[in-house]
KELOMI-85242 format. One line per 5 residues: number of its first residue (from 1); for each residue x, y, z of N, C-alpha, C, O, CB. Coordinates in nm, 4 decimals, decimal comma, m for minus. Glycine has a CB too. Example, Ala and Ser with C-alpha at 12.3 -4.5 7.8 and 13.67 -1.06 7.14 Angstrom:
# residues 2
1> 1,3190 m0,5690 0,7800 1,2300 m0,4500 0,7800 1,3200 m0,3300 0,7800 1,4236 m0,3319 0,8465 1,1308 m0,4473 0,9046 | 1,2850 m0,2250 0,7080 1,3670 m0,1060 0,7140 1,2900 0,0030 0,7870 1,3409 0,1138 0,8039 1,4084 m0,0598 0,5725
***
This chain:
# residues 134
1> m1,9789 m0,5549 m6,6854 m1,8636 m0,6220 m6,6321 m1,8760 m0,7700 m6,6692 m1,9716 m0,8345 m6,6260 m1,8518 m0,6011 m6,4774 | m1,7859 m0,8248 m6,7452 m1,7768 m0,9656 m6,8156 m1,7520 m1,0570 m6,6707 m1,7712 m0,9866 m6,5715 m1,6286 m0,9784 m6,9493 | m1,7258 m1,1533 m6,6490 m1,6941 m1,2514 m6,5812 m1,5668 m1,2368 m6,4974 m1,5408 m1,2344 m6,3771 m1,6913 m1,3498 m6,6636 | m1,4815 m1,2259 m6,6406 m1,3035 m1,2047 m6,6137 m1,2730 m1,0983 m6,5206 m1,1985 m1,1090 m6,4232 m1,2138 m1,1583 m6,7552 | m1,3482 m0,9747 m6,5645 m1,2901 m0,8653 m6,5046 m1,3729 m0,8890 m6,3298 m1,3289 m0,8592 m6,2187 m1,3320 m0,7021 m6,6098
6> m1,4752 m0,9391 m6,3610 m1,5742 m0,9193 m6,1908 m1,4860 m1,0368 m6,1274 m1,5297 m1,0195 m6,0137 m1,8019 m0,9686 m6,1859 | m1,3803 m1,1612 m6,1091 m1,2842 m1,1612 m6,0297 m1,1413 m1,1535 m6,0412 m1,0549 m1,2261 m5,9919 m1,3033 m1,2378 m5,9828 | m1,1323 m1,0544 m6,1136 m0,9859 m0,9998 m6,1524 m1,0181 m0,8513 m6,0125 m0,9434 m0,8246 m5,9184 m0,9634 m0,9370 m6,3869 | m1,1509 m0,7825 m6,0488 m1,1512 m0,6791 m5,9835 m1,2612 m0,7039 m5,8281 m1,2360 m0,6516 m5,7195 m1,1950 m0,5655 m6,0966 | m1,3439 m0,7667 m5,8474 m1,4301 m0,8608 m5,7248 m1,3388 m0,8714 m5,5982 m1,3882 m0,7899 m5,5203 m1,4665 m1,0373 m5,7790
11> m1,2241 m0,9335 m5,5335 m1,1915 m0,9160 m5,4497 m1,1369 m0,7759 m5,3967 m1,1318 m0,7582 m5,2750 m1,1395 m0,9985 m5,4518 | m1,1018 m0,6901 m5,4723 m1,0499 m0,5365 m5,4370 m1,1692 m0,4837 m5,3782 m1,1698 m0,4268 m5,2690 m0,9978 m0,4356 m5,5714 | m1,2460 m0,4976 m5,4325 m1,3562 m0,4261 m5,4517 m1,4324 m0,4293 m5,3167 m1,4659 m0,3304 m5,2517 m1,4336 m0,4789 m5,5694 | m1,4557 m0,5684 m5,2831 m1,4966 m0,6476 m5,1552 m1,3797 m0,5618 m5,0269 m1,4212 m0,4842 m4,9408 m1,4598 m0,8568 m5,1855 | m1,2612 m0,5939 m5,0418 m1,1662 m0,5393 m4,9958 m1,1771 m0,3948 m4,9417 m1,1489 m0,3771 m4,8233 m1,0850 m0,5535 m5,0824
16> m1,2181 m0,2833 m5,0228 m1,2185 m0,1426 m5,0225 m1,3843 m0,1059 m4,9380 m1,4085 0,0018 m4,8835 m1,1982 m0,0825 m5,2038 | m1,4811 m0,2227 m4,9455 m1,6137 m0,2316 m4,8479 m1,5305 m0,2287 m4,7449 m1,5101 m0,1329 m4,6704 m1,7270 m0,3653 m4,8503 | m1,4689 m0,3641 m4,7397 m1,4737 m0,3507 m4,5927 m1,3526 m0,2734 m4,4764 m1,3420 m0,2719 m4,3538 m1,4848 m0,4919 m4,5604 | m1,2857 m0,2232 m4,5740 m1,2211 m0,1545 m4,5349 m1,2453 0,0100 m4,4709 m1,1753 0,0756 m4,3937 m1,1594 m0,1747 m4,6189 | m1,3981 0,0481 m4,5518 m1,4522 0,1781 m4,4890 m1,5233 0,1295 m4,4295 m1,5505 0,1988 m4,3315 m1,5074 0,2855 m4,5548
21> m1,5959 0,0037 m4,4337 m1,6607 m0,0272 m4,3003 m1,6404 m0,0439 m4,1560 m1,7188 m0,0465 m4,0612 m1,6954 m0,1059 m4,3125 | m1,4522 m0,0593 m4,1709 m1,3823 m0,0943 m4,0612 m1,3593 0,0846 m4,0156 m1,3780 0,1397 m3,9071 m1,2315 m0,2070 m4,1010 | m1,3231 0,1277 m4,1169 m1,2916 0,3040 m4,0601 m1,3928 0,4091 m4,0456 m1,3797 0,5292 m4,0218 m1,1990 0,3834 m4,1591 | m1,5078 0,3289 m4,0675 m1,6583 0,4232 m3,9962 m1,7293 0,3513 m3,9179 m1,8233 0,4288 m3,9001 m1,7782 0,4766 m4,1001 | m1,7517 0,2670 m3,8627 m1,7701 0,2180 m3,7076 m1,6926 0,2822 m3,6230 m1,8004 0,3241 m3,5810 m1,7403 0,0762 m3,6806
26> m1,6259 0,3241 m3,5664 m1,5917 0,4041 m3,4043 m1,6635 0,5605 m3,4739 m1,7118 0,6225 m3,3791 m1,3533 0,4189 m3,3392 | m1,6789 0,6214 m3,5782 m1,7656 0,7002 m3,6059 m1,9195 0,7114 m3,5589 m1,9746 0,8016 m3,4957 m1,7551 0,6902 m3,7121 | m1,9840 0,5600 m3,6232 m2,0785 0,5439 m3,6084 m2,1200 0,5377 m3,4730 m2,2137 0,6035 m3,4278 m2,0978 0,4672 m3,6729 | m2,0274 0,4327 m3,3872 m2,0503 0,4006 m3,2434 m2,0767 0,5406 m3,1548 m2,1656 0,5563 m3,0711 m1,9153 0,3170 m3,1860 | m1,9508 0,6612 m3,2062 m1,9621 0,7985 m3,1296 m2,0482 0,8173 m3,1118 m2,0850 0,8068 m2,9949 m1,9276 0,9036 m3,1634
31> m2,1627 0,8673 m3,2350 m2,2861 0,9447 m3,2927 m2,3957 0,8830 m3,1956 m2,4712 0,9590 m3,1350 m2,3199 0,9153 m3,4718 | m2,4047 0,7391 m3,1801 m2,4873 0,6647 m3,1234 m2,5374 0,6920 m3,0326 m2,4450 0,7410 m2,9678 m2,4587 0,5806 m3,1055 | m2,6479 0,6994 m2,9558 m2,7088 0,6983 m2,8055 m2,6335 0,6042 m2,7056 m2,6631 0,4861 m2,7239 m2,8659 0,6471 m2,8080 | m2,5462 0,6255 m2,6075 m2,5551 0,5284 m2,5361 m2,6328 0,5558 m2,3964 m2,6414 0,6631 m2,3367 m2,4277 0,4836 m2,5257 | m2,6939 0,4143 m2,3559 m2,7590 0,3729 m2,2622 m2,6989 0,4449 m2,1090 m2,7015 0,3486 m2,0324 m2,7522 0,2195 m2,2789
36> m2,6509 0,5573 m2,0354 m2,6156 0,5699 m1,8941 m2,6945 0,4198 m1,8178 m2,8104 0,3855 m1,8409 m2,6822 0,7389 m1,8299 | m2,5879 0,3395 m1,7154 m2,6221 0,2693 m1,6281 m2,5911 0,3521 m1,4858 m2,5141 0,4470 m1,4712 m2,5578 0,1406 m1,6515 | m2,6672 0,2928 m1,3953 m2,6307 0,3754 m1,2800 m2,5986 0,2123 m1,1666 m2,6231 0,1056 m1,2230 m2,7915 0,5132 m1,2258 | m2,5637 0,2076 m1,0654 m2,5494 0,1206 m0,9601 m2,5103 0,1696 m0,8474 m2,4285 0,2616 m0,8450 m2,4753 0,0299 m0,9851 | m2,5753 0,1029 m0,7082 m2,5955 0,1550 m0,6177 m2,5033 0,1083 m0,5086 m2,5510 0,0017 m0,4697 m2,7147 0,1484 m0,6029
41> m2,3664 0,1430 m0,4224 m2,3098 0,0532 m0,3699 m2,3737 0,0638 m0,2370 m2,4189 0,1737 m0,2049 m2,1702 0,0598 m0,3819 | m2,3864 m0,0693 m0,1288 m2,4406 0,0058 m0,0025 m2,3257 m0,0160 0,0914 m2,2863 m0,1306 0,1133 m2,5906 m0,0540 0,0619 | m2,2785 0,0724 0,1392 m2,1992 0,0507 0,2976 m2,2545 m0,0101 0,4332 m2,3756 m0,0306 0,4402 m2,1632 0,1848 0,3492 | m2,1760 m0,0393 0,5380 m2,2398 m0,0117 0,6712 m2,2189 0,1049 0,7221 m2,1184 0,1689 0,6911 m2,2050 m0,0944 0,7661 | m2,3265 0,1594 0,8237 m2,3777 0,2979 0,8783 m2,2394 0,3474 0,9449 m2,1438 0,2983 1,0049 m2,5195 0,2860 0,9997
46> m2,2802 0,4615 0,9036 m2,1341 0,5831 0,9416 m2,0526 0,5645 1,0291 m1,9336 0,5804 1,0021 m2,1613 0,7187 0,9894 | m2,1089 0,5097 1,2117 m2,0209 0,4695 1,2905 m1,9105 0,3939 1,2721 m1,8010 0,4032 1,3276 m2,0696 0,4274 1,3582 | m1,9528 0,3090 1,1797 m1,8765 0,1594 1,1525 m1,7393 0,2214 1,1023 m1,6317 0,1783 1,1439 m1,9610 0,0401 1,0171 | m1,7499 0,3343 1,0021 m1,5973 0,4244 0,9013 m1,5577 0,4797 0,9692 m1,4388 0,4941 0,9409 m1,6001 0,5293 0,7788 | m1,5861 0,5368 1,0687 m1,4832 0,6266 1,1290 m1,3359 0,5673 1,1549 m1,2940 0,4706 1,2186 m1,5389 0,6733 1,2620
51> m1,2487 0,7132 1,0422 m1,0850 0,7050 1,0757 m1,0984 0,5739 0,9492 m0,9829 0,5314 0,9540 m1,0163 0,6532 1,2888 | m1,1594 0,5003 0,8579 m1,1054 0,4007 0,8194 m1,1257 0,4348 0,6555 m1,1763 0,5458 0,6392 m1,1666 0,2695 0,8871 | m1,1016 0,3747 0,5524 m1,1268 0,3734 0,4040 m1,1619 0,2299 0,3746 m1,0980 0,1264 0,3937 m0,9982 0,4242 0,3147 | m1,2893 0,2536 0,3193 m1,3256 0,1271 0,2771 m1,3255 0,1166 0,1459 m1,3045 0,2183 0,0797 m1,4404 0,0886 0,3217 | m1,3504 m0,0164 0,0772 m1,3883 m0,0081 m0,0432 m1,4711 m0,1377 m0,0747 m1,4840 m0,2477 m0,0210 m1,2727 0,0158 m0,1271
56> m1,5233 m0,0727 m0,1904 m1,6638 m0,1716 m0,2813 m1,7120 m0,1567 m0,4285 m1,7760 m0,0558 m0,4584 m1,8102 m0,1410 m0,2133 | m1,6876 m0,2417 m0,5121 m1,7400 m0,2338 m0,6459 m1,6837 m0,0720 m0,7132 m1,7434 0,0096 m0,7834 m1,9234 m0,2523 m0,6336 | m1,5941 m0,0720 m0,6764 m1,4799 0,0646 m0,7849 m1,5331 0,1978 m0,7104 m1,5502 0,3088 m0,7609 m1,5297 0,0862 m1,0178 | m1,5572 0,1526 m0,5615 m1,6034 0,3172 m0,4827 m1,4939 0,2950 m0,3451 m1,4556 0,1856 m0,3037 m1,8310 0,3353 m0,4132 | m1,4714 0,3769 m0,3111 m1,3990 0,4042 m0,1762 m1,4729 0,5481 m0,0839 m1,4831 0,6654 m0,1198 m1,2195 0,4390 m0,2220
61> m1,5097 0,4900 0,0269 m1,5484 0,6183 0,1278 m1,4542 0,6273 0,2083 m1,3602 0,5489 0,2217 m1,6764 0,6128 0,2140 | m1,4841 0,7603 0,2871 m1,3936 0,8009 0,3986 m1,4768 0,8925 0,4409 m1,5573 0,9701 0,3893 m1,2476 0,8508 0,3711 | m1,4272 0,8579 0,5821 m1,5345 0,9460 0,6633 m1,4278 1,0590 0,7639 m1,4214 1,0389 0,8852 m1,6513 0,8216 0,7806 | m1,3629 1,1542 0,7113 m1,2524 1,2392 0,7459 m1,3765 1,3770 0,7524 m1,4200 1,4367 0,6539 m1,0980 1,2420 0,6118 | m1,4105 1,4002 0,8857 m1,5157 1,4932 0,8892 m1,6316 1,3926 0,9709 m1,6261 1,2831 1,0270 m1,5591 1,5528 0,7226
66> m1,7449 1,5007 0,9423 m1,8396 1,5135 1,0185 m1,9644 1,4116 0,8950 m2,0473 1,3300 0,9351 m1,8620 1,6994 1,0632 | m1,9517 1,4325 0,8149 m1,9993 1,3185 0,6358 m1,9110 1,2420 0,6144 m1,7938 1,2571 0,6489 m2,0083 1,3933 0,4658 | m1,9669 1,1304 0,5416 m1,8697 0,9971 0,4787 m1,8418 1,1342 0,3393 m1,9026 1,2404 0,3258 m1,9881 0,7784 0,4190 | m1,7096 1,0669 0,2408 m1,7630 1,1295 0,1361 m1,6844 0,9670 0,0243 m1,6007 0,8779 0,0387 m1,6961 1,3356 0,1152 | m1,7703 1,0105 m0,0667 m1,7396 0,8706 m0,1643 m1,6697 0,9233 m0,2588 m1,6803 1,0441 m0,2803 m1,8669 0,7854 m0,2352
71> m1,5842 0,8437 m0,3341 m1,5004 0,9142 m0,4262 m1,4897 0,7446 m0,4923 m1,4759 0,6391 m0,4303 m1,3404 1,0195 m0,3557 | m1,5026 0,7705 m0,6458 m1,4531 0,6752 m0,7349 m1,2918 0,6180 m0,7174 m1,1995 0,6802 m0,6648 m1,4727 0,7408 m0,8679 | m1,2861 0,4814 m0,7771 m1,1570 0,4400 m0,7598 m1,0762 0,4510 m0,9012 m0,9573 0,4204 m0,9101 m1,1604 0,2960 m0,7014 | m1,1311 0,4841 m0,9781 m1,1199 0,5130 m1,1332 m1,0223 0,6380 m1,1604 m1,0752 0,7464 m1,1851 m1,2749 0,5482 m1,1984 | m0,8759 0,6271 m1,1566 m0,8052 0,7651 m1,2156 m0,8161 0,8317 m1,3192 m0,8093 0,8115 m1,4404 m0,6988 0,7610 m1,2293
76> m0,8306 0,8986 m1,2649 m0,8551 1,0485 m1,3661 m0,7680 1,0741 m1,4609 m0,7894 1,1642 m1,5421 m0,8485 1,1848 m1,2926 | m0,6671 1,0054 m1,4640 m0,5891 0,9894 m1,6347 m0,6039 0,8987 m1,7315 m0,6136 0,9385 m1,8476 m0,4556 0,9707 m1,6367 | m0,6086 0,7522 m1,7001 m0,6512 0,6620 m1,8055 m0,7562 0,5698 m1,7402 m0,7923 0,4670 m1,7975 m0,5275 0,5800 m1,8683 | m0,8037 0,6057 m1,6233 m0,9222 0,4885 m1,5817 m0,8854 0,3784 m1,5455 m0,9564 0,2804 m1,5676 m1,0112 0,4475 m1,6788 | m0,7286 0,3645 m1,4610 m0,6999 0,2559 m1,3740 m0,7969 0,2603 m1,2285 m0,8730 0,3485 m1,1887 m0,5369 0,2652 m1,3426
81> m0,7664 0,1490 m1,1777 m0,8124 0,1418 m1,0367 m0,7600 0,1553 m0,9217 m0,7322 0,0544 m0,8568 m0,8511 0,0565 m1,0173 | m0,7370 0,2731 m0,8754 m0,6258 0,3307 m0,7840 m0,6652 0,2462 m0,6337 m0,7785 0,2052 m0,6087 m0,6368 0,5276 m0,7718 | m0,5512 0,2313 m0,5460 m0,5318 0,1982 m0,4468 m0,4757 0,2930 m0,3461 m0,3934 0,3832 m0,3610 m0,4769 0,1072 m0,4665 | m0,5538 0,2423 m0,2165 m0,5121 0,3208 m0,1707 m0,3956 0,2926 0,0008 m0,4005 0,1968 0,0779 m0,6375 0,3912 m0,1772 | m0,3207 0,3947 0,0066 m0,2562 0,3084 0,0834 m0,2492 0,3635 0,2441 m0,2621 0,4855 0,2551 m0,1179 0,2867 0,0160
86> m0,2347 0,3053 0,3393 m0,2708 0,3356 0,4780 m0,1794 0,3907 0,5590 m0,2060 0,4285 0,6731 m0,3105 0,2322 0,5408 | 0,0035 0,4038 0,4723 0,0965 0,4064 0,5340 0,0842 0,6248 0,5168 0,0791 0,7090 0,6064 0,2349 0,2848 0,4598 | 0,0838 0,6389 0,3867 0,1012 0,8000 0,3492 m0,0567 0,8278 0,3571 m0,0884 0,9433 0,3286 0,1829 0,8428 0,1727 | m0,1635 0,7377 0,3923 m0,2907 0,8541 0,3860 m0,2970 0,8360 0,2059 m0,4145 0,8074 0,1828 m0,2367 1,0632 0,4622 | m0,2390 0,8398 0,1061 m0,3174 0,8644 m0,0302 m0,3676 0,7629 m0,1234 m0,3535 0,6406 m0,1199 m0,2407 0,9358 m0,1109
91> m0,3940 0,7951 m0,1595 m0,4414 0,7310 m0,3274 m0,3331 0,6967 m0,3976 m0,2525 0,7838 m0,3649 m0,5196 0,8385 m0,4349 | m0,2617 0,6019 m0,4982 m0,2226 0,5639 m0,5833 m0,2602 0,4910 m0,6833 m0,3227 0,3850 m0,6857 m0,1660 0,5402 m0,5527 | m0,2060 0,5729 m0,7876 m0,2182 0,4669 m0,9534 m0,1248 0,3647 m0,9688 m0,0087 0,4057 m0,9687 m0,1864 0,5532 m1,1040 | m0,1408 0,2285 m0,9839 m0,0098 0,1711 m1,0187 0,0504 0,1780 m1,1757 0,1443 0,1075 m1,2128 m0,0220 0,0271 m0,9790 | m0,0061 0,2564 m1,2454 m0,0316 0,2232 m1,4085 0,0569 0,2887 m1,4049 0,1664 0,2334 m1,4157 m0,1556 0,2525 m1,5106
96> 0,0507 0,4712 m1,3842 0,1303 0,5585 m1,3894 0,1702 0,6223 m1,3068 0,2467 0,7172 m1,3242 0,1100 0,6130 m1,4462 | 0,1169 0,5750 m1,1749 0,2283 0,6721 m1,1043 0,1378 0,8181 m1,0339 0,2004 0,8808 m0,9485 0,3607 0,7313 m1,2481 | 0,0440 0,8513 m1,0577 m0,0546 0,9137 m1,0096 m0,0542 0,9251 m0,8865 m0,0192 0,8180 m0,8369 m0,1524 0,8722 m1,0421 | m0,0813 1,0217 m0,7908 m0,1297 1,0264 m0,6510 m0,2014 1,1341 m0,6115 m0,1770 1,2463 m0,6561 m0,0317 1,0180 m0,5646 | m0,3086 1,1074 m0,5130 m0,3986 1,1825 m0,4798 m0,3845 1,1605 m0,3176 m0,3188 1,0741 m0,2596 m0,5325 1,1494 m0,5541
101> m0,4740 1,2749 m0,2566 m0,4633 1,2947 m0,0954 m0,6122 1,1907 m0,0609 m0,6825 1,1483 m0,1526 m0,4784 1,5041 m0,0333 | m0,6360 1,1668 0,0630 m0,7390 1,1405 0,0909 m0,8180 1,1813 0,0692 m0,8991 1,0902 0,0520 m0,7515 1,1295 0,1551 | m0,8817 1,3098 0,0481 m0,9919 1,3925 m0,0412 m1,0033 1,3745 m0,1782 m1,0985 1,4263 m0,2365 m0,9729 1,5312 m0,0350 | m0,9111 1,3012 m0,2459 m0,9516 1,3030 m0,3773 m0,8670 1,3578 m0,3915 m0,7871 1,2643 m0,3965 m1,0622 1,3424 m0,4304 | m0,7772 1,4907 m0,4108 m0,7121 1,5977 m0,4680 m0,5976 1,5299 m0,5187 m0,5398 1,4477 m0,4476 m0,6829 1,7141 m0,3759
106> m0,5558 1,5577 m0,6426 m0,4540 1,5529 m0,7251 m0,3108 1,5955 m0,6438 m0,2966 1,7147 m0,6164 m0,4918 1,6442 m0,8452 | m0,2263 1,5186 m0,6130 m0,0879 1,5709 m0,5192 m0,0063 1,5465 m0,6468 0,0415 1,6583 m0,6662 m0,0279 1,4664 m0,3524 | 0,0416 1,4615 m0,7526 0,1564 1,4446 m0,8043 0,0868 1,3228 m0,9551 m0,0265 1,2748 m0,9584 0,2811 1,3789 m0,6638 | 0,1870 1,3042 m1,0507 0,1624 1,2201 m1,1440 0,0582 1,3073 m1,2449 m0,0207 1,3995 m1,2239 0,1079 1,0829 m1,0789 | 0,1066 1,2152 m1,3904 0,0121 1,2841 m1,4942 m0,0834 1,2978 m1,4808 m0,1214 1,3840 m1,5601 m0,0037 1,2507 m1,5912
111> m0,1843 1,2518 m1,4032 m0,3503 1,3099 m1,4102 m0,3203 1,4177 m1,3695 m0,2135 1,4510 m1,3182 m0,4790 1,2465 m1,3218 | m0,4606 1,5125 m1,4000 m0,4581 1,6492 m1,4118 m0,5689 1,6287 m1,3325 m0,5115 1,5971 m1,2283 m0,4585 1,7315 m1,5494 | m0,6974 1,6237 m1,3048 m0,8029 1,6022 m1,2544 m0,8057 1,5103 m1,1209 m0,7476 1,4020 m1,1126 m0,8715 1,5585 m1,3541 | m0,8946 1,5799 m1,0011 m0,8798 1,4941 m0,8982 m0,9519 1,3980 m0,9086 m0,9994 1,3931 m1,0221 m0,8953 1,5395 m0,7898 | m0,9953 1,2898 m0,8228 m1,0802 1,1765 m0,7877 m1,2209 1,2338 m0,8328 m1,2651 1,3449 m0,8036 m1,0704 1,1322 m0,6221
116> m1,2688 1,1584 m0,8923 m1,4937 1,2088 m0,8916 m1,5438 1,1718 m0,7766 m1,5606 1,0509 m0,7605 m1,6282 1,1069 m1,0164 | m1,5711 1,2408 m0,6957 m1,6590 1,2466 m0,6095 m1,8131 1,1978 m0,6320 m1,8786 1,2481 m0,7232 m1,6494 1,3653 m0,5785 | m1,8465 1,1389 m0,5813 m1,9939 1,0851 m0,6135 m2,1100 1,0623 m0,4916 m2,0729 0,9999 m0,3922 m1,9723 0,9404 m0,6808 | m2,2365 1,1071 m0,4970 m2,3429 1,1389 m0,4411 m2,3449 1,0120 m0,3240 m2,3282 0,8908 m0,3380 m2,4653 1,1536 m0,5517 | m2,3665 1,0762 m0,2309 m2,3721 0,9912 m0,0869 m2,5500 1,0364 m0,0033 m2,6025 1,1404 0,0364 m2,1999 1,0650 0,0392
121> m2,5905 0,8886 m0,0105 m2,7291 0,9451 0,0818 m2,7430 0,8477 0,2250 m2,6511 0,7859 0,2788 m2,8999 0,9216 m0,0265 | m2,8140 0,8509 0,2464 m2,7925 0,7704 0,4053 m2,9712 0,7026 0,3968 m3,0773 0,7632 0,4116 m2,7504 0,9257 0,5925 | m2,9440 0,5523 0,3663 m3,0557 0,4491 0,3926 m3,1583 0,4705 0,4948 m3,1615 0,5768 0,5568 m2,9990 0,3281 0,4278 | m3,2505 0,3672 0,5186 m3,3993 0,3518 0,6192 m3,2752 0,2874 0,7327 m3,2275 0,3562 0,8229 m3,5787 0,2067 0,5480 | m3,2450 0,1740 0,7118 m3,1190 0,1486 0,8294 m3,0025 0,2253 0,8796 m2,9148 0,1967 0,9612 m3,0504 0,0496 0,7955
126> m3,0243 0,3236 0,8129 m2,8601 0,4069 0,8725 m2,7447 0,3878 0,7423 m2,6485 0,4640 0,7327 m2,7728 0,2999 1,0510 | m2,7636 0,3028 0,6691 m2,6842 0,2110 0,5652 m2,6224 0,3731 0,4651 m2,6858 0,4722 0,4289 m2,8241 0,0624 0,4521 | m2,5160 0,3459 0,4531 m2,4636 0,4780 0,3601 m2,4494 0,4022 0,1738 m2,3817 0,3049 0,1408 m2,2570 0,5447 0,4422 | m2,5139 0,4652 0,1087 m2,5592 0,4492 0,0039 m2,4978 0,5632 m0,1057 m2,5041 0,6846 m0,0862 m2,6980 0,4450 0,0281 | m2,4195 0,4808 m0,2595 m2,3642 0,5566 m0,3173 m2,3874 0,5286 m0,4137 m2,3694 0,4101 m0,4414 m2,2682 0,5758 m0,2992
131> m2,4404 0,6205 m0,5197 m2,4717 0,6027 m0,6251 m2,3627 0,6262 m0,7682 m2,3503 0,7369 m0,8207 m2,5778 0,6729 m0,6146 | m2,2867 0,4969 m0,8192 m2,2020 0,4990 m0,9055 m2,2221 0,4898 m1,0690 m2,2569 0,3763 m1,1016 m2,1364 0,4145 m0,8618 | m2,2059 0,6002 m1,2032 m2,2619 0,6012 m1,3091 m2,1532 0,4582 m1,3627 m2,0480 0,4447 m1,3001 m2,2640 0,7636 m1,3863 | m2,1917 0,3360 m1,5023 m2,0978 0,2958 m1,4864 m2,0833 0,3211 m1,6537 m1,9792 0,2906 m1,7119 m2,0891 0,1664 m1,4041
***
């Protein structure tokens, strides 16, 4: 390759790198190991929830029963942060429109999948403790 032709054809060329470089990275990223993080939210002890919904760091408990139970705030259709509201008892998405019951359960809106439920243990203080993947 003479001179002429290496930047007549040199920028294409450069061009067509980085252009499969751009369309095999989210490939590459898939294939990859990623790291699971875990985090721990802590509540106050069970008495304190009764009848109420709290929330902390993308978790919401409720203690409807005789157990708290924890449920993510993360919808189950695109991974908004649902709210919840005190007037109907449910869950809402504001993104889309989503709603769930106080249990988590799917009542209406495009998600298909209810709330994730997530592991509840009970502290040395009484402290209710939830373990969230992030």
């Amino acid at each position: 390759m003479d001179r002429r032709e290496f930047f007549r054809e040199g920028p294409f060329r450069a061009l067509g790198v980085l252009v499969c470089a751009l369309a095999a990275y989210p490939v590459f990223r898939f294939m990859t190991f990623r790291k699971i993080r875990k985090t721990t939210v802590t509540f106050p002890p069970a008495p304190d929830i009764q009848s109420r919904v709290l929330y902390r760091k993308g978790v919401f408990l409720t203690a409807r029963g005789p157990h708290p139970r924890a449920l993510s705030a993360r919808c189950s259709h695109l991974g908004c942060t649902v709210r919840f509201d005190e007037v109907t008892q449910t869950f809402r998405c504001p993104c889309h429109g989503s709603v769930f019951d106080a249990d988590g359960k799917r009542l209406e809106g495009p998600a298909r999948k209810p709330l994730e439920a997530l592991p509840v243990t009970v502290g040395k203080d009484k402290e209710i403790l939830v373990t969230r993947i992030l």
